[in-house]
N, C-alpha and C positions, 0 to 999 in steps of 0.2 A: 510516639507516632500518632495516638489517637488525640492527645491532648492536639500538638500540632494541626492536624485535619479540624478537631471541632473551631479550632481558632478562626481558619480558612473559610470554612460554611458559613462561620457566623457573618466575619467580614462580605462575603460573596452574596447573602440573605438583605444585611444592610444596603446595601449596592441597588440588590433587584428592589427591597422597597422605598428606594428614592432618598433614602436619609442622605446618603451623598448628593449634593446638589449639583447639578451641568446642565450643560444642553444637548440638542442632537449631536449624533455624530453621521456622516455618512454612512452608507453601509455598500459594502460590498457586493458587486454584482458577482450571481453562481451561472457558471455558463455550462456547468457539465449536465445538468439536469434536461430533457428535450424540449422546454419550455425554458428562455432566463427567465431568473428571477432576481432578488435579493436577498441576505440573508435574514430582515426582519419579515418581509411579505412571505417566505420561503412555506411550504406545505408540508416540510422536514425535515429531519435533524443535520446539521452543518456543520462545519469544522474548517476553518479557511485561514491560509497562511498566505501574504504576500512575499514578492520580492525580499521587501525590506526585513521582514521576519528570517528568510532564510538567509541574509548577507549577514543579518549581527549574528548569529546562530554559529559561523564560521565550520561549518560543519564540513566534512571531507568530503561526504557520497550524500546519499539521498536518506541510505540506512541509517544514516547516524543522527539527523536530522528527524527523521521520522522515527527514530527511537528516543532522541533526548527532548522535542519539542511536543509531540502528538498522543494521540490518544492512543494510536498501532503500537501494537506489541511486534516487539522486532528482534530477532534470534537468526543466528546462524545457521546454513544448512550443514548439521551435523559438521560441523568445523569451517563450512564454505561462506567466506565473508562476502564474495561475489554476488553469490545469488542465494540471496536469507531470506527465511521466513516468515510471512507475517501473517498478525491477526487482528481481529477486530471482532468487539462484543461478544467472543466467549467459543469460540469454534476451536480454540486448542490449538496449539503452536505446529503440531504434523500437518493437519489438513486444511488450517485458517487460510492459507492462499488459495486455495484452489475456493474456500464460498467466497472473495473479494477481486471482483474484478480492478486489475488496475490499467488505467489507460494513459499514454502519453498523444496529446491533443486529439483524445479519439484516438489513438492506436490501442489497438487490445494486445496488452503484455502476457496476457494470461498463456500458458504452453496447452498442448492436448494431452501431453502426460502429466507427474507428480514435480516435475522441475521446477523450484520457483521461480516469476518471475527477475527476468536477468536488468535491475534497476541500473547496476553498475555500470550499464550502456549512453548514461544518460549524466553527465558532468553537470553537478548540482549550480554552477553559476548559469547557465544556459535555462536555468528554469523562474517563469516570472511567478506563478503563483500554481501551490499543492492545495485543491479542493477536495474533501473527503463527504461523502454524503454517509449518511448514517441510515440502516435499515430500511433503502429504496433504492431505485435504479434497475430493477429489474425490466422495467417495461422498453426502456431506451436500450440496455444494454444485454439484457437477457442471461443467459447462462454463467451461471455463476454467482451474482450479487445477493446471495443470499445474508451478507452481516453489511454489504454495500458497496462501494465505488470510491478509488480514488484517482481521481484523475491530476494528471501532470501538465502544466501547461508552459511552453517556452517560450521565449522572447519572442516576440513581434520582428523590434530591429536589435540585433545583437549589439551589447556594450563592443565596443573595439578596445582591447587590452592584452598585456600579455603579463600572467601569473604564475607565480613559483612558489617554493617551500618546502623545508627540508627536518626533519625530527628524526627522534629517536629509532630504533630497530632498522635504520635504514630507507628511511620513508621520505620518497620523492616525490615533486609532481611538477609540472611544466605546463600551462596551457595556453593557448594563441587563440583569440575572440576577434573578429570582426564584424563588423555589419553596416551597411551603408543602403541609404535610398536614395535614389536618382528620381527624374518625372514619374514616370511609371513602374520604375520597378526595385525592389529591395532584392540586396545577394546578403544571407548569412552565412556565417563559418564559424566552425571551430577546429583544431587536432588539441586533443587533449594525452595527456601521460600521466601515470603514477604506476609507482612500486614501491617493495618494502623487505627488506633482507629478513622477515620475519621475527618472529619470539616465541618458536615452540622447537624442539630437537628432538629426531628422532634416535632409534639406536645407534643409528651410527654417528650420530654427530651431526648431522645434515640438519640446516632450517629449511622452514617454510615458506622459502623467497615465493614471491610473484608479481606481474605487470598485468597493467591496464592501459590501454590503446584504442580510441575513440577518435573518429572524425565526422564532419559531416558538413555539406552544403546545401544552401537552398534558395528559391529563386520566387519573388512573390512579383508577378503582372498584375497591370489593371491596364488591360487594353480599353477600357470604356471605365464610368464611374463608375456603372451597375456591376462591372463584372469582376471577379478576383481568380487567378489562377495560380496555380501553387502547385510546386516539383520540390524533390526531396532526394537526398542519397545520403544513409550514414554507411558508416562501419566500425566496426566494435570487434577487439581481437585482445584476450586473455589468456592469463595462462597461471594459474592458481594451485598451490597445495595444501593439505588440509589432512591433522590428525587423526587417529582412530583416537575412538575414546579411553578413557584410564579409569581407574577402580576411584572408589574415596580416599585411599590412604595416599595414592598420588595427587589427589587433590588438593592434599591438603600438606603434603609436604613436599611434590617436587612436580607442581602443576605445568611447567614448561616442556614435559618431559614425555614423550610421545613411546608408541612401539615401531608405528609407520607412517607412510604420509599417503595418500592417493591425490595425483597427479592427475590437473581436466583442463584439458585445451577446448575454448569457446570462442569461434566465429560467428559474424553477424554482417553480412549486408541487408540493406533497409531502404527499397523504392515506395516515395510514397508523393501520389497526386492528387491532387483537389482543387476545386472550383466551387466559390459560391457566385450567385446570380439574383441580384434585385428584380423581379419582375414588374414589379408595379410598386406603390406604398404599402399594399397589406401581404403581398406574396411575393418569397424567397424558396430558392432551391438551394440544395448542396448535397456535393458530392464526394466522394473519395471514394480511394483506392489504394490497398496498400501488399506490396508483395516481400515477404521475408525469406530467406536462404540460412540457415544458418547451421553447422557441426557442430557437436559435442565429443568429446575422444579422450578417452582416458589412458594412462598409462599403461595399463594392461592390456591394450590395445583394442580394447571394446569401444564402438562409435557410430553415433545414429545422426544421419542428416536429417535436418527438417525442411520441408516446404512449407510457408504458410502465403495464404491468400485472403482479404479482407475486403470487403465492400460495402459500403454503405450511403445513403439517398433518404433527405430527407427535407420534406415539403411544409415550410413555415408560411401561417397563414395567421393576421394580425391584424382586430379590428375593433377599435374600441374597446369595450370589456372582456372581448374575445380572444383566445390566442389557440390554435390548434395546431398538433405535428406529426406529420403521417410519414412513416418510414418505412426504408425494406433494407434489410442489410445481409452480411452474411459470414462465413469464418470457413474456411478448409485447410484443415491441417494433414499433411502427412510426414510419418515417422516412417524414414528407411533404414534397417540395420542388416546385416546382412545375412540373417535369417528370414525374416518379413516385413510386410510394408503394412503396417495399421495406419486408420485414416479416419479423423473426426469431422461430421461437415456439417456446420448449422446455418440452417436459413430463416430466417422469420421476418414478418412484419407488424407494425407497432401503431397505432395511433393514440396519442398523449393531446389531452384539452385545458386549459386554466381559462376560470368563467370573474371574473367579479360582481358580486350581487350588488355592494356598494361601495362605498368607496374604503372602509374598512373590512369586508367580510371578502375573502376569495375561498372558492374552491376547485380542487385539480381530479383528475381522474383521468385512467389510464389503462390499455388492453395490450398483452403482445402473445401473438400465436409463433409458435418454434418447431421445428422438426430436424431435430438431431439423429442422424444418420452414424455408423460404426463398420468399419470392413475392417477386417483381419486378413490378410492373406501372404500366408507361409512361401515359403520357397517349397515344400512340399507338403502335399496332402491337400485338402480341400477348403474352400474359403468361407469366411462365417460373416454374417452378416446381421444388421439389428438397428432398428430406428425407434424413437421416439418423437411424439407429439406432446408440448409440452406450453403452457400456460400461464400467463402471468400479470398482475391487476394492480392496480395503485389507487386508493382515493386519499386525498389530505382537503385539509382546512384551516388556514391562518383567520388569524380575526386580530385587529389593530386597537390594541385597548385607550393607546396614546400616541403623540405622535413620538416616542421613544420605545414601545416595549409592547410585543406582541404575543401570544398563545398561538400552539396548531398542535394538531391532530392528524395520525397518516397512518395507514392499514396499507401493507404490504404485502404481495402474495410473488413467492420467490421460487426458484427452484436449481438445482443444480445436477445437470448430466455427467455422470462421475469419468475421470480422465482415462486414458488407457492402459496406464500401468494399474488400474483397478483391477482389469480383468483377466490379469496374470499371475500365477505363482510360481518362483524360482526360474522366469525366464518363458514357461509354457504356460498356453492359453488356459486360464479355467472358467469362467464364466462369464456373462454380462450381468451384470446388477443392476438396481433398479435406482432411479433419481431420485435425489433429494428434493422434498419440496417443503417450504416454511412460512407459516403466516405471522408478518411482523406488525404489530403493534407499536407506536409511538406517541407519545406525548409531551408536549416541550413549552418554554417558554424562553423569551429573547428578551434584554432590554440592551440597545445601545444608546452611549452616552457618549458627550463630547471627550469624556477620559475616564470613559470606563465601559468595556465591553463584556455582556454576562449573559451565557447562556447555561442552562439545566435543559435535562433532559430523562423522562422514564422510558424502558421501554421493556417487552415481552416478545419473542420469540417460541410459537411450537411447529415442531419438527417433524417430521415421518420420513422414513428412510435415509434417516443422515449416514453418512457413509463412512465408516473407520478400520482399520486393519485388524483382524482378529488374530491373535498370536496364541497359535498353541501346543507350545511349548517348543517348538523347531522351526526355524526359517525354513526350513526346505517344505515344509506342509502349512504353514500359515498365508491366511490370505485375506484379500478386502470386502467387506460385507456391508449390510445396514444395520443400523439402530432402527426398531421397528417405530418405538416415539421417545421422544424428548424432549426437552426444552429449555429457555435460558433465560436470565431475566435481568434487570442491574438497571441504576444510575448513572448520570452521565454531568459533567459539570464544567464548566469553562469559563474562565475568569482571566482578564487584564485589565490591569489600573494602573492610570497614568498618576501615581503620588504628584511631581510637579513637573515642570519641565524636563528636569533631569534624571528623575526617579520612578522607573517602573515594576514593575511586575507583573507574571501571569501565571496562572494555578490550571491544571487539567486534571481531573479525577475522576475514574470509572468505577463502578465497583459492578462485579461481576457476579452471576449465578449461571451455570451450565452445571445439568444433571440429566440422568440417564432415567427415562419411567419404565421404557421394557427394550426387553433383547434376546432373544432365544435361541441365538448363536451359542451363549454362555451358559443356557438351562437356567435362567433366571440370576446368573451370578453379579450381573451388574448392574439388575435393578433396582432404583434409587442413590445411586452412586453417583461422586460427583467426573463431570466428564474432565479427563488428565492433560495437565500440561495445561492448564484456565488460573492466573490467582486472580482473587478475589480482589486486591484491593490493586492500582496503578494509578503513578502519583506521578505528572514531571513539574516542577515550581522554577522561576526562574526572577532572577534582582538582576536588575541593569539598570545602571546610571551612565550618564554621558554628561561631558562636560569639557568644553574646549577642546574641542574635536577630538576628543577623547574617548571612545564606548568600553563599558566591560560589562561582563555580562558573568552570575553565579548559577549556576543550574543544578537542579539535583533532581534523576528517578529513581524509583523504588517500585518495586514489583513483589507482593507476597509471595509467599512461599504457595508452592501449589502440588500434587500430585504427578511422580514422574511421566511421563508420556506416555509410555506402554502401560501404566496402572488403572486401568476399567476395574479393576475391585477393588481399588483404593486398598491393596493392602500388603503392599512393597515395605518393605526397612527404610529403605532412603526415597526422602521426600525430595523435589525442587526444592531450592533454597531459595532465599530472601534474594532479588536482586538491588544491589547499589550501586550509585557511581555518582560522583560528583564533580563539575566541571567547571572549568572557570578560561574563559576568553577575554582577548584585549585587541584591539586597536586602534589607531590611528591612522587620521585622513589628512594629508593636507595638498590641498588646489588636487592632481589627478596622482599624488602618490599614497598609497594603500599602507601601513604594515599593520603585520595583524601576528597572534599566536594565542595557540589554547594548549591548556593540561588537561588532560579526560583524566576522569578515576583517583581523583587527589589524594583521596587515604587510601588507596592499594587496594582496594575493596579485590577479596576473589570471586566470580562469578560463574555460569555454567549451566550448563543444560543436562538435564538428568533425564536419560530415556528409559533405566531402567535402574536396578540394583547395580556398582559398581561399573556403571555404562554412563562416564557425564562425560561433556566435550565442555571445556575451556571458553567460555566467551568473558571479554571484556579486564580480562583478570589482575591488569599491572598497571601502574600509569603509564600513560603517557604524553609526550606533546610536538610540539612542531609551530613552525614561526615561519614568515616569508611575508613579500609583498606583492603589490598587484599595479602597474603601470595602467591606467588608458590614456588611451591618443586618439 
């Protein structure tokens, strides 16, 4: 593997010092930032997938996609393939979602409790381009983006087509896309389906069957030129099973093989409206609004409704060398169950500036004030209450060394107000805790090229109050607390080369450092420790050639081995293992008919998440594959 890697840097080294000969290439506009930008003039670290990226990728959800193509570490929630967890630069596979905000067109997916975000709502063809920002985003988005942002963004006008495909363990899927625009106005749709008779048994014999069931419509006006108005309704209805974990011996010799299954039924309705407004040439307004409903219900009959509310307003102002963005937004979440109603509510406002000194030098800078609010209130006994005011800064600087290949610089000042299931143990309130807040450092360099695109990237993260679960020794007395400091540090690299017309490839490599400097939860036991559930090294590479309307595409990730999840004193028996999988997709296009099929996991690779000693859940572990086509009209 290391010989491998040094081959890759070198190649990738050669590239950035020009030895490969090209020209420009375009570059991609980044629209999630509060300022656009590009990704060479950009004042921060990027990471951007198109359309076309995600159609040869052939990926089933979003998860598989942003596990076999990106830089996110992507795991299952304790067996739940629906809603898995992700990370980014070194925050640990438990808690890495809640410091990453992720948005769908500006919708904040983020939940107010420990829940991951629910991606599987969101049918991966419906999505034109995955922008992930790296170690920013705090001042536009606030709470949470402390490793960064990734935002979702969906088709304009939807393809019209309708798509199938059917594999192994009983794996369906069905989906119906439209989209049409008239003078003034675009209707999109979709009803989407998938399920899967499962691959795990519990004692009794029973699989892990489950469905997914997504729709939605949407309606885009342009009563005037200046003006855009936008309505939205999804819905999103599941219903998923998912193993308890098994020892090592069953892993390793009858990993299909479960005790029991827990059983979670997920609803979602989804209004969401918005308006942008031209004022003049150098002033723009926009607006939105977005309201969520959604249940969560488990078999055992435990289930908490969410309300969520969102808003957001924000005033673009562009003039010459000038760009400025003044906003006010906001998030209110409540969880009802039916003992109590907890309730997270943040308000803040933001202004974000990009100045250009000349025509190669830009600099960006950025403020946001927040005041995160908390109620608890029981069905009995008395109600508790708890706010913060919370702050957050950006400065970067790109500099254009040519007209292909730029340097920048960004200083990040983050924070993150911890969810609601923090301030509980075994169900009863124990305490409020204190925010995380992290100063990010970055440093990078870009070169794009007519057939070759390359970025690197350093960065540092320190930490105060990060927030982690302190286990000691009983679930019924363990609870969530801070790290008093920390910090994390690693490399970042990104490589695609067009060899010739027909022959590509592209390399993503992080390498990672998260360590613990103090904690005294533990009485000093986890200082200088590395933080659990982080590997060090994450590799995904991929070979695609096309030819006579022909594409296939080879991929391969690999994820070091790293410290179980619960292990803050690195000193558990059984470590995280090595993860592998190797993939290989095909297709063919001809005039508007699609077929396409992939094999995940070629060599059987076994896989798994390891939370403790004799505590790992199965992800990824057996091949498999699945074939189908796709009609437009």
């Amino acid at each position: 593997m290391q010989k491998k890697l040094s081959i890759s840097l070198v190649a990738s080294f050669l590239i950035a010092t020009n030895l490969f000969s090209a020209q420009d290439l375009e570059t991609i506009t980044v629209n999630s930032s509060a300022i656009k930008s590009d990704e060479k003039t950009a004042t921060f670290s990027t990471e951007i997938y198109t359309k076309e990226d995600i159609d040869k990728s052939k990926s089933k959800d979003i998860y598989e996609f942003l596990s076999s193509q990106t830089s996110v570490n992507v795991n299952s929630y304790f067996g739940n393939t629906f809603s898995q967890l992700l990370d980014l630069r070194g925050y640990g596979i438990s808690n890495g979602g809640e410091n990453l905000i992720v948005l769908v067109n500006g919708r904040r997916m983020n939940n107010i409790d420990s829940t991951p975000q629910l991606l599987s709502s969101i049918p991966i063809d419906s999505i034109e381009k995955i922008e992930i920002l790296k170690g920013t985003g705090s001042v536009q988005f606030g709470d949470g983006a402390n490793a960064g942002v990734i935002n979702i963004i969906t088709n304009g006008i939807n393809e019209s087509y309708i798509k199938a495909y059917v594999g192994n363990n009983g794996v369906k899927n069905g989906t119906l896309s439209f989209g049409h625009s008239f003078d003034k106005v675009i209707i999109n749709g979709y009803t989407d389906y998938s399920s899967t008779d499962g691959n795990i048994y519990n004692s009794n014999d029973e699989k892990n069957d489950n469905y997914n069931k997504n729709k939605k419509i949407s309606v885009t006006y342009f009563p005037i030129d200046e003006l855009e108005l936008n309505l939205s309704r999804s819905y999103s209805n599941m219903n998923t099973k998912y193993g308890s974990s098994i020892t090592l011996d069953d892993y390793e010799n009858n990993i299909n093989r479960t005790s029991y299954f827990t059983e979670q039924y997920f609803r979602s309705y989804v209004t969401s409206v918005g308006a942008k407004y031209n004022i003049n040439n150098n002033l723009s307004l926009e607006l939105d609004f977005n309201d969520e409903n959604k249940l969560s219900r488990y078999s055992s009959g435990w289930a908490s409704n969410y309300d969520y509310k969102s808003f957001g307003s924000k005033l673009n102002y562009n003039y010459e060398d000038l760009k400025i963005a003044v906003g006010i937004d906001g998030f209110n979440g409540d969880r009802i169950s039916s003992s109590d109603i907890t309730t997270k509510d943040n308000k803040a406002v933001f202004i974000s500036a990009e100045y250009n000194i000349t025509d190669d030098l830009k600099i960006s800078s950025g403020v946001r004030r927040e005041n995160v609010e908390y109620k608890y209130q029981p069905n009995s006994g008395s109600s508790l209450e708890e706010d913060d005011y919370l702050n957050a800064y950006d400065v970067g600087v790109n500099y254009i060394l040519d007209e292909k290949s730029s340097i920048f610089a960004n200083y990040n000042r983050s924070y993150q107000a911890p969810d609601i299931d923090k301030f509980f143990t075994y169900g009863s309130f124990n305490n409020f805790i204190e925010p995380s807040k992290v100063h990010n450092y970055t440093v990078g360099y870009n070169n794009i090229l007519q057939n070759n695109k390359f970025k690197f990237s350093i960065f540092r993260a320190d930490l105060k109050n990060e927030i982690y679960y302190y286990n000691t020794g009983s679930w019924l007395t363990s609870f969530n607390t801070n790290i008093d400091k920390s910090h994390k540090y690693g490399l970042e690299i990104f490589d695609k080369y067009l060899i010739n017309e027909n022959l590509y490839t592209s390399f993503n490599y992080s390498y990672i450092i998260a360590k613990i400097d103090e904690e005294n939860e533990g009485n000093g036991a986890y200082n200088g420790k590395y933080l659990p559930g982080v590997s060090k090294h994450n590799i995904t590479v991929n070979l695609g050639y096309n030819i006579n309307n022909i594409n296939t595409i080879l991929s391969h990730t690999y994820k070091s081995s790293a410290y179980a999840s619960n292990d803050f004193e690195n000193n558990f028996t059984q470590k995280q293992e090595v993860y592998n999988s190797t993939d290989f997709t095909i297709s063919y296009t001809y005039q508007n008919l699609e077929l396409f099929g992939k094999i995940q996991n070629i060599f059987d690779e076994k896989n798994g998440m390891w939370i403790r000693d004799d505590a790992i859940y199965p992800i990824n572990f057996e091949t498999t594959y699945y074939a189908g086509m796709k009609v437009k009209f």
